[in-house]
TORFI-535399 format. One record per residue (C-alpha): y, z, x; residue in one letter. Coordinates in steps of 0.1 Angstrom, whole numbers. Layout:
% TORFI-535399
y, z, x, rest
Y, Z, X, a .
...
***
This chain:
% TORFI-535399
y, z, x, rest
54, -211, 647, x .
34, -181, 657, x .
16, -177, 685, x .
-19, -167, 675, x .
-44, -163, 708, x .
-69, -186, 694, x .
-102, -180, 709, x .
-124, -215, 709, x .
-154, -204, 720, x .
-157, -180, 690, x .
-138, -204, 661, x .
-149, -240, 676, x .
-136, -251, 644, x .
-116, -286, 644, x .
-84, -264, 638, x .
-84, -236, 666, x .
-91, -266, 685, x .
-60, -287, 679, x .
-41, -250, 679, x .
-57, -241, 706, x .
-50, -270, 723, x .
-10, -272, 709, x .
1, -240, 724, x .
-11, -251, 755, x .
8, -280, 757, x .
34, -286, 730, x .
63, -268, 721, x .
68, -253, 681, x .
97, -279, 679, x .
77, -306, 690, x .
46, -300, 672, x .
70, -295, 637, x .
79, -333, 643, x .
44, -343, 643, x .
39, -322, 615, x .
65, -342, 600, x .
54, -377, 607, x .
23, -365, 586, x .
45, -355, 561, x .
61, -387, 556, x .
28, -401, 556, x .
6, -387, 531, x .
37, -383, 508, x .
37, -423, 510, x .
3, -423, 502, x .
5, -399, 472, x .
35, -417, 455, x .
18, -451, 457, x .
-13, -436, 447, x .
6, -420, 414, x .
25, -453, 407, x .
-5, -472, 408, x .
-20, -451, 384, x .
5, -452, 358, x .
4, -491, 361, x .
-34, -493, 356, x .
-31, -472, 325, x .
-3, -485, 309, x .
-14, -522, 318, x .
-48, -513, 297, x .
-29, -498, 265, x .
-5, -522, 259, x .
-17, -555, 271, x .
-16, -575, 241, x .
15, -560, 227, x .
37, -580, 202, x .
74, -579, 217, x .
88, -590, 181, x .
74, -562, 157, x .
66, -522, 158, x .
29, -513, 174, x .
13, -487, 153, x .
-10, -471, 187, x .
27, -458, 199, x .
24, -433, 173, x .
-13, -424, 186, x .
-11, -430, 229, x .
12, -400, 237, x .
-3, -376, 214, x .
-39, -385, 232, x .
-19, -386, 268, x .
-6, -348, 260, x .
-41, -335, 253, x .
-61, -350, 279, x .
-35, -333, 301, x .
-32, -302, 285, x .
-71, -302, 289, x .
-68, -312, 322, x .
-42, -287, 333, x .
-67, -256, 317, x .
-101, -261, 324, x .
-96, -280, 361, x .
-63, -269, 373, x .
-64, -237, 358, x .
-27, -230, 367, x .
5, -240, 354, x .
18, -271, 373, x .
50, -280, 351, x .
87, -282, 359, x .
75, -291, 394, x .
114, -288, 413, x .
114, -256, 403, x .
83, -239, 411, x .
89, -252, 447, x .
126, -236, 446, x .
108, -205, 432, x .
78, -208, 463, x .
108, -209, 486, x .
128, -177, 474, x .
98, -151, 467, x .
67, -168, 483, x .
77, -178, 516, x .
74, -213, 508, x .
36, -213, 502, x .
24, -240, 475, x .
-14, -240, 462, x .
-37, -267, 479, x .
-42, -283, 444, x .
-9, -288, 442, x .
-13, -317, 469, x .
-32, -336, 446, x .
-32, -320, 405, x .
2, -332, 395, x .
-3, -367, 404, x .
-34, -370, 380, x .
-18, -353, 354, x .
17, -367, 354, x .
-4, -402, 355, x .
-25, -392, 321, x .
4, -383, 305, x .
31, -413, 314, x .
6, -433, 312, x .
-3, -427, 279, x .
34, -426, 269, x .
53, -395, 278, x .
87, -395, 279, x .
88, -378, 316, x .
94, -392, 358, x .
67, -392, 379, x .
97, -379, 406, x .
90, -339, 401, x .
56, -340, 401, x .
50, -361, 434, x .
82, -338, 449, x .
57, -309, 443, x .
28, -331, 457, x .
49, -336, 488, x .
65, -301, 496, x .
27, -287, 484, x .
10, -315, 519, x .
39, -299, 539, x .
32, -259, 527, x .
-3, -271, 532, x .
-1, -285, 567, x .
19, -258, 578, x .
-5, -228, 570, x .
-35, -249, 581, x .
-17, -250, 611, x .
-8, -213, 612, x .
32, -219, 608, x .
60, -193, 605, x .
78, -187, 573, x .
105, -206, 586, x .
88, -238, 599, x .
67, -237, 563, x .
101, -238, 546, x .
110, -268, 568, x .
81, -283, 563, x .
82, -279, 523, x .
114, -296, 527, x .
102, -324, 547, x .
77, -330, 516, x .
104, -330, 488, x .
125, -351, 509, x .
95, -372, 519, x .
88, -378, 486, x .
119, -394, 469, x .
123, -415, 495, x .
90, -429, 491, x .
94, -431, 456, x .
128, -454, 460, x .
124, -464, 495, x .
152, -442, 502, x .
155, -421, 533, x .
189, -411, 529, x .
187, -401, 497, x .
153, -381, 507, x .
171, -361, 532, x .
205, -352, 510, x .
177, -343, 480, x .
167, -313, 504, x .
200, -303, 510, x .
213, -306, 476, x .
183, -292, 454, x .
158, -284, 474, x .
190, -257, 494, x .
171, -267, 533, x .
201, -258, 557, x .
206, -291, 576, x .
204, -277, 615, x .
197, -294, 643, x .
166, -280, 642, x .
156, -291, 609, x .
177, -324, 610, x .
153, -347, 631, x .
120, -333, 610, x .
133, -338, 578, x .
145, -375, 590, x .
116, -386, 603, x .
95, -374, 568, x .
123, -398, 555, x .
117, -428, 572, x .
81, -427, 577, x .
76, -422, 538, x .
97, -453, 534, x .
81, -475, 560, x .
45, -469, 546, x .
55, -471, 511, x .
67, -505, 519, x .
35, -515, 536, x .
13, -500, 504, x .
37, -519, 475, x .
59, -543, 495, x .
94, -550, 499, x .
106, -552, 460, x .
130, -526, 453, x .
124, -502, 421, x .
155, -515, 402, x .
170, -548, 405, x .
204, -555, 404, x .
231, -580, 418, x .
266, -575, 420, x .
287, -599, 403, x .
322, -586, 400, x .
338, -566, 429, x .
358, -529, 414, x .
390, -532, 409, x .
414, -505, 411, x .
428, -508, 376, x .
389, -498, 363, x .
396, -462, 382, x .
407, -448, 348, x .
376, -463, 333, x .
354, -445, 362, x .
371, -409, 357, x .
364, -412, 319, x .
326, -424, 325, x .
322, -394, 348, x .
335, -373, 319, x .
311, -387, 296, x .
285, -384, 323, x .
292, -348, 326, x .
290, -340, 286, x .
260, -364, 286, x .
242, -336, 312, x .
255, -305, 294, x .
238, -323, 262, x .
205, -327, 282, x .
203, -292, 296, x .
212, -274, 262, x .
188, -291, 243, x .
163, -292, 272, x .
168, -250, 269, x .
161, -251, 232, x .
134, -269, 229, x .
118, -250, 255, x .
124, -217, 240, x .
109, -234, 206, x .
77, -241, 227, x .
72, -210, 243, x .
70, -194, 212, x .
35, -215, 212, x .
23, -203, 246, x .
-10, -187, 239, x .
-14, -217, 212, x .
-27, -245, 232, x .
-33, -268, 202, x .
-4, -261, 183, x .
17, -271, 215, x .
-1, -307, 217, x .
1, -310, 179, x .
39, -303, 181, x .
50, -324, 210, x .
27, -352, 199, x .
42, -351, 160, x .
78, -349, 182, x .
74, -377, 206, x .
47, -405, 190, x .
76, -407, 162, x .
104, -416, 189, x .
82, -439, 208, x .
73, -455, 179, x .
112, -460, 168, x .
123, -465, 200, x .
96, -477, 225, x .
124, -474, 252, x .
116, -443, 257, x .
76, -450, 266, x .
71, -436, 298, x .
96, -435, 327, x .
117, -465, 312, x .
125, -480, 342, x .
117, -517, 325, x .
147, -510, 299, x .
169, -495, 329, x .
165, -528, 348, x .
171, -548, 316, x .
202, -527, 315, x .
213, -532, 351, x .
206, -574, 355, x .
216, -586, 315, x .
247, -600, 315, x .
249, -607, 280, x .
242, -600, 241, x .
210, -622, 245, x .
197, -601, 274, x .
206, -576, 261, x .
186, -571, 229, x .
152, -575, 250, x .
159, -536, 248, x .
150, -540, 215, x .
116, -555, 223, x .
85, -539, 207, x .
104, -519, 180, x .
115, -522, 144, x .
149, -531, 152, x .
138, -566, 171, x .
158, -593, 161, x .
189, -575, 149, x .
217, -580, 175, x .
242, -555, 154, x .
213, -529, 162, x .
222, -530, 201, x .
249, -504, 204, x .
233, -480, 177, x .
197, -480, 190, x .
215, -471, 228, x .
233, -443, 213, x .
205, -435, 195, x .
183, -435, 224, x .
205, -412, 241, x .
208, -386, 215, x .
164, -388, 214, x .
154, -393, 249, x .
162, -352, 254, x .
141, -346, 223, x .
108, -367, 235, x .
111, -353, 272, x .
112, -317, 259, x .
82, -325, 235, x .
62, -341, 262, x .
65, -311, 291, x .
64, -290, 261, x .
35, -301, 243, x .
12, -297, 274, x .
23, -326, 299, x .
37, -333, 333, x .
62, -348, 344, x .
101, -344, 358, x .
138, -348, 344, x .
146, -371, 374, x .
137, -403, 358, x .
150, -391, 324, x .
183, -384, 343, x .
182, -418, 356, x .
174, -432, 323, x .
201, -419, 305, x .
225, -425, 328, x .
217, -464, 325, x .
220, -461, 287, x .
248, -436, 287, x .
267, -461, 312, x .
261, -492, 290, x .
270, -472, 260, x .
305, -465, 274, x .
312, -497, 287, x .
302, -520, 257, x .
319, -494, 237, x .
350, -497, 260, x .
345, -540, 262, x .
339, -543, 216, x .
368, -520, 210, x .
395, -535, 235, x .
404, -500, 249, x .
413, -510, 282, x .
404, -534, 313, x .
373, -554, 308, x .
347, -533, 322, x .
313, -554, 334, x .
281, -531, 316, x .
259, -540, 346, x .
281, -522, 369, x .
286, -491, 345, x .
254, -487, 336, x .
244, -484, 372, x .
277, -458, 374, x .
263, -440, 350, x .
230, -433, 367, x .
246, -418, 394, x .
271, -398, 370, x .
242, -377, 352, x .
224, -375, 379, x .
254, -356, 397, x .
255, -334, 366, x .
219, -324, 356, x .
215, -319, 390, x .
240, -303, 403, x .
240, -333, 430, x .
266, -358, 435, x .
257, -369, 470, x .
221, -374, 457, x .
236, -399, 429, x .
256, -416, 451, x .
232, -425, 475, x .
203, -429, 457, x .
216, -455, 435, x .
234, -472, 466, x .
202, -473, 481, x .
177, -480, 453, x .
200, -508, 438, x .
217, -523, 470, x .
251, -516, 453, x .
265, -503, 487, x .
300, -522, 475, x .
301, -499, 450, x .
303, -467, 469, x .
337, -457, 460, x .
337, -463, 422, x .
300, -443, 423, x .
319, -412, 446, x .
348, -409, 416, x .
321, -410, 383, x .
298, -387, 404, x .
328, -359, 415, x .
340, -368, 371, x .
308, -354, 365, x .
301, -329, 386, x .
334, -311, 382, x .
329, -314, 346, x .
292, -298, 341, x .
302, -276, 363, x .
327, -261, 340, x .
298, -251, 316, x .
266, -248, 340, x .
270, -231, 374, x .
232, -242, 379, x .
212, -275, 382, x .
183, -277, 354, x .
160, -265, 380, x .
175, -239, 395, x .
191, -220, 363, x .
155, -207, 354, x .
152, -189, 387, x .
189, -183, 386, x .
186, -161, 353, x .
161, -141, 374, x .
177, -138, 407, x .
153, -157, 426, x .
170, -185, 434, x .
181, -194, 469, x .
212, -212, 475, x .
239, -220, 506, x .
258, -189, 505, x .
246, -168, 534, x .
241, -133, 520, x .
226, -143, 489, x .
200, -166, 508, x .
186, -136, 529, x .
185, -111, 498, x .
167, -135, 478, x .
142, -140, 509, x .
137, -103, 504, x .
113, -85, 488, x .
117, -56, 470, x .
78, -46, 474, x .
83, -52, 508, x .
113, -26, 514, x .
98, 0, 489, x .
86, 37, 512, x .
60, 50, 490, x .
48, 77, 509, x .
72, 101, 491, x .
60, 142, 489, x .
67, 151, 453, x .
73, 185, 443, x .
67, 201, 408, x .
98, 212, 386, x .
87, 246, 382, x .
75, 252, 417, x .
98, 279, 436, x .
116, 279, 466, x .
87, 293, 487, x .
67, 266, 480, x .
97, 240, 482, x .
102, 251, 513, x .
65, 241, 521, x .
68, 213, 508, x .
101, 200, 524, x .
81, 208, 561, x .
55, 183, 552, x .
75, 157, 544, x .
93, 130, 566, x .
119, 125, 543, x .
154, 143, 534, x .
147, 131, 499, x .
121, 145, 476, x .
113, 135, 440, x .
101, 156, 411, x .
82, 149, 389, x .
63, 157, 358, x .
28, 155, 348, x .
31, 124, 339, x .
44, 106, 364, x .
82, 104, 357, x .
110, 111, 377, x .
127, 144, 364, x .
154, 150, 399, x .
150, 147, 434, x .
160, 176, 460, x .
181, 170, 488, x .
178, 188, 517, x .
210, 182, 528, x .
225, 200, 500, x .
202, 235, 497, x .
200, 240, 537, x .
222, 269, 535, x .
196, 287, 512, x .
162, 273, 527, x .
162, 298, 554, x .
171, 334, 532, x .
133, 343, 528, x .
148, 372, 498, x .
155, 344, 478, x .
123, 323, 480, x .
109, 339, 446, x .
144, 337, 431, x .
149, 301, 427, x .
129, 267, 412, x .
127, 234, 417, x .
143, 226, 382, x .
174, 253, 392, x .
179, 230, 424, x .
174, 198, 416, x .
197, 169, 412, x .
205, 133, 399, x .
197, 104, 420, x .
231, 88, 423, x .
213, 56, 409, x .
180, 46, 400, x .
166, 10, 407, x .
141, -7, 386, x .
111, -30, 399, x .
125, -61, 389, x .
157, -57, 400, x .
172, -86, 426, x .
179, -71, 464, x .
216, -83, 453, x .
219, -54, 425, x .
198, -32, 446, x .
227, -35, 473, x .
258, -32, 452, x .
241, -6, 440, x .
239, 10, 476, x .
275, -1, 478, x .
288, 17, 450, x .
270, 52, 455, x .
268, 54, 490, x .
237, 65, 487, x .
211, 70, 523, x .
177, 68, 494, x .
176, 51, 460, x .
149, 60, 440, x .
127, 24, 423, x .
107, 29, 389, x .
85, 6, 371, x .
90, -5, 335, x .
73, 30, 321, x .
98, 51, 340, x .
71, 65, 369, x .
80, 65, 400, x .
72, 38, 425, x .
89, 52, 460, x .
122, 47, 476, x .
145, 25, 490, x .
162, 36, 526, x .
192, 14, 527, x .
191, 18, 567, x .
155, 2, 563, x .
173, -26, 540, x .
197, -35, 567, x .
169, -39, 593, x .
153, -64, 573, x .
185, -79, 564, x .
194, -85, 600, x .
156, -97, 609, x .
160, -123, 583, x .
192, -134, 593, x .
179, -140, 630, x .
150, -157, 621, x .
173, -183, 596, x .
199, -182, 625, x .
176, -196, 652, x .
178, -229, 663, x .
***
């Protein structure tokens, strides 16, 4: 943390007190664990706080509802649910608060890990409009925002470093899925897996305590009842390991479906950007349909995923079939699931889309459970194999698309260990989550949040070298106190010129801005000091190329290899219209390269 000289007597302010008060007796290290015990805290508070919400709201709609027949208000609640949020999100928020993971992974690479203050409390009213109302999102994203937003928060009230605030965020995301599941190891392997916090010792004990503080308070706040329920009634047996490699397959293409349609339905919708009502009318005329077909897909679906993980047969079963059209119609079971699976991509894409919140963490876990039970009671009908118990694959399956949508195996593993109690299960969930993984990873080198960022350069990730250039701003790096010369000026005034300026670089220009050459000094020294030929020569006779030119938006990796593969001292950067912005000095590159290094190198 820095160490700002906070004077009391002029700021008595609360805050320079407790500063104030902190550098005189507490260490940075142990003031980032209190910090952290906050964390955990107020993360707690937020995800019971969201939970609650969407129960109120979906206990007023739909109290009442016949379980045996369709329910015409499913094909009115989400479209209402999108525009209220919409609303919400553009006349309160005022700021675009969706796909929540990855505005946190994007904070982290270009903003130094520094989240809005609404952002500690905007997505948790509008995630609760819109799955209360029927959207086909998880609450998880937003309320990982919420929690990495209290940390960011905390840590600039409290006048943290860039590297404690990027602690700290992850102490929020981690915070927060482990309150949401009453999960602490799954909190902490969250961070390291998609959130990309190097686990240190230094950032170990912070991170753990979020974990376990969030847990213990959500417990008080909802009690010990576990988010999904499931027993385990037959132990694995080796002979299903064929069985798990193939359902990790299946996982794996199940992901690859999600994240390709997710992609295209995105592109359809940004097309309707600066349309705010033809978005809602869209999504809504997208998802109320669905809902209305298949009311699985109301909301986070966790109701249908426990149905999923505790029936044991056809009877149970079909309660999955509660509330829609197909009630009552046992040979609908295996077609609605696979029918489910093929829609639920569809109705989260039209929900986000259409102007909601929410996350793809629950719809992961969602379609996992049906994707699971799909393949198992597929597997069981058609006598390819062992007997396969569709409890036990369903909750496989969980963990298998969550390993491939997210580019996180240990998450899945854990998680749904934890969350379920299916701790016997660990090594059929390892071999279904690796299937996955290993397959998606064939077709997506990038989880669903970070291939956004990825496509831009801005994401950060464990490789070394790539972290600290992405921490790196080109802005930041950029000398623009360049001495420009004209192209028709001659030597005399060159000459001029080059003694007013503190580089061995200097750009011409025209009129209007652009970059014509540059002169190097280097290279016209042996003619700089014949005064006869001061009236002989111009700029335009001595100029040269730049050996590359770099654009604005260009990622510190390219701006390197470009370095790399010209050898160049000074690169010149332009904007998008070709004008010259200043230069890069790739000695000055290096220094900052280093700095950053040390700074992420310190325990």
């Amino acid at each position: 943390m820095s160490k700002e000289n906070i004077d009391i007597t002029k700021k008595p302010t609360l805050i320079g007190r407790v500063i104030a008060l902190r550098e005189k007796y507490l260490s940075d290290h142990q003031f980032t664990l209190i910090l952290s015990f906050f964390v955990g805290f107020f993360s707690a508070v937020a995800a019971s706080l969201l939970h609650w919400l969407i129960r109120v709201i979906q206990n007023l709609l739909l109290s009442g509802f016949a379980i045996n027949t369709f329910n015409w208000l499913y094909l009115i609640y989400p479209i209402i649910g999108i525009y209220l949020t919409s609303l919400f999100v553009r006349h309160v928020v005022k700021d675009n608060i969706s796909h929540g993971i990855t505005r946190i992974l994007y904070a982290i690479s270009t903003k130094r890990s520094r989240l809005r203050g609404h952002n500690c409390w905007s997505s948790i009213i509008a995630s609760a409009i819109t799955i209360g109302f029927g959207g086909s999102v998880g609450a998880e994203a937003p309320i990982v925002l919420t929690g990495s937003a209290i940390g960011s928060n905390l840590g600039k009230l409290f006048k943290a470093d860039n590297k404690t605030l990027m602690l700290l965020v992850g102490c929020g995301g981690a915070a927060a899925i482990a309150a949401i599941f009453k999960a602490p190891i799954s909190g902490l392997v969250f961070s390291l897996e998609i959130l990309m916090i190097d686990l240190t010792m230094a950032s170990l004990l912070p991170m753990l305590i979020s974990c376990v503080t969030a847990t213990c308070f959500t417990y008080i706040f909802t009690g010990n009842e576990s988010l999904f329920s499931f027993h385990l009634d037959t132990l694995w047996q080796v002979e299903r390991i064929p069985a798990n490699i193939l359902l990790g397959i299946f996982g794996g293409f199940v992901s690859l479906y999600f994240m390709r349609t997710m992609n295209f339905c995105e592109s359809i919708f940004s097309k309707l950007k600066n349309r705010p009502l033809g978005k809602v009318l869209l999504g809504g005329l997208i998802l109320s349909p669905l809902i209305f077909f298949f009311p699985s897909l109301y909301g986070e679906g966790y109701s249908s995923i426990n149905i999923l993980l505790s029936g044991t047969s056809e009877t149970e079963w079909d309660d999955i079939l509660r509330h829609s059209p197909f009630y009552g119609y046992s040979g609908m079971l295996l077609p609605y699931v696979c029918l489910v699976i093929l829609t639920k991509t569809f109705a989260t894409s039209a929900t986000n889309g259409g102007g909601g919140c929410g996350g793809t963490f629950a719809p992961a876990l969602f379609l996992g459970a049906f994707a699971g039970f799909f393949f198992a009671h597929f597997w069981n009908v058609y006598e390819i194999g062992v007997y396969v118990p569709e409890k036990n694959f369903a909750l496989l399956g969980m963990a298998a698309v969550m390993a491939g949508i997210m580019h996180a195996p240990l998450t899945g593993i854990f998680l749904i260990a934890e969350t379920t109690g299916g701790y016997q299960m660990f090594i059929p969930l390892m071999i279904v989550s690796i299937s996955a993984y290993l397959t998606i990873m064939i077709f997506e080198p990038h989880n669903i949040y970070g291939m956004r960022l990825a496509r831009e350069g801005k994401l950060i990730t464990h490789h070394t070298d790539r972290a600290v250039l992405t921490l790196m701003s080109l802005d930041s790096v950029i000398d623009k106190t360049y001495t420009a010369v004209d192209p028709e000026m001659n030597l005399s005034s060159l000459v001029h010129a080059i003694s007013n300026s503190h580089n061995n670089t200097l750009p011409v220009l025209d009129n209007a801005g652009n970059l014509l050459g540059e002169i190097d000094i280097t290279k016209i020294r042996h003619i700089v000091f014949r005064t006869e030929l001061y009236h002989h020569f111009t700029v335009r006779q001595l100029m040269s190329q730049p050996a590359a030119t770099l654009r604005v938006n260009d990622p510190m990796e390219d701006v390197m290899k470009n370095f790399d593969a010209t050898d160049a001292s000074m690169l010149p950067v332009l904007d998008n219209d070709n004008h010259l912005l200043g230069y890069i000095s790739r000695s000055h590159v290096y220094t900052v390269y280093r700095k950053i290094v040390a700074d992420m190198s310190e325990e």
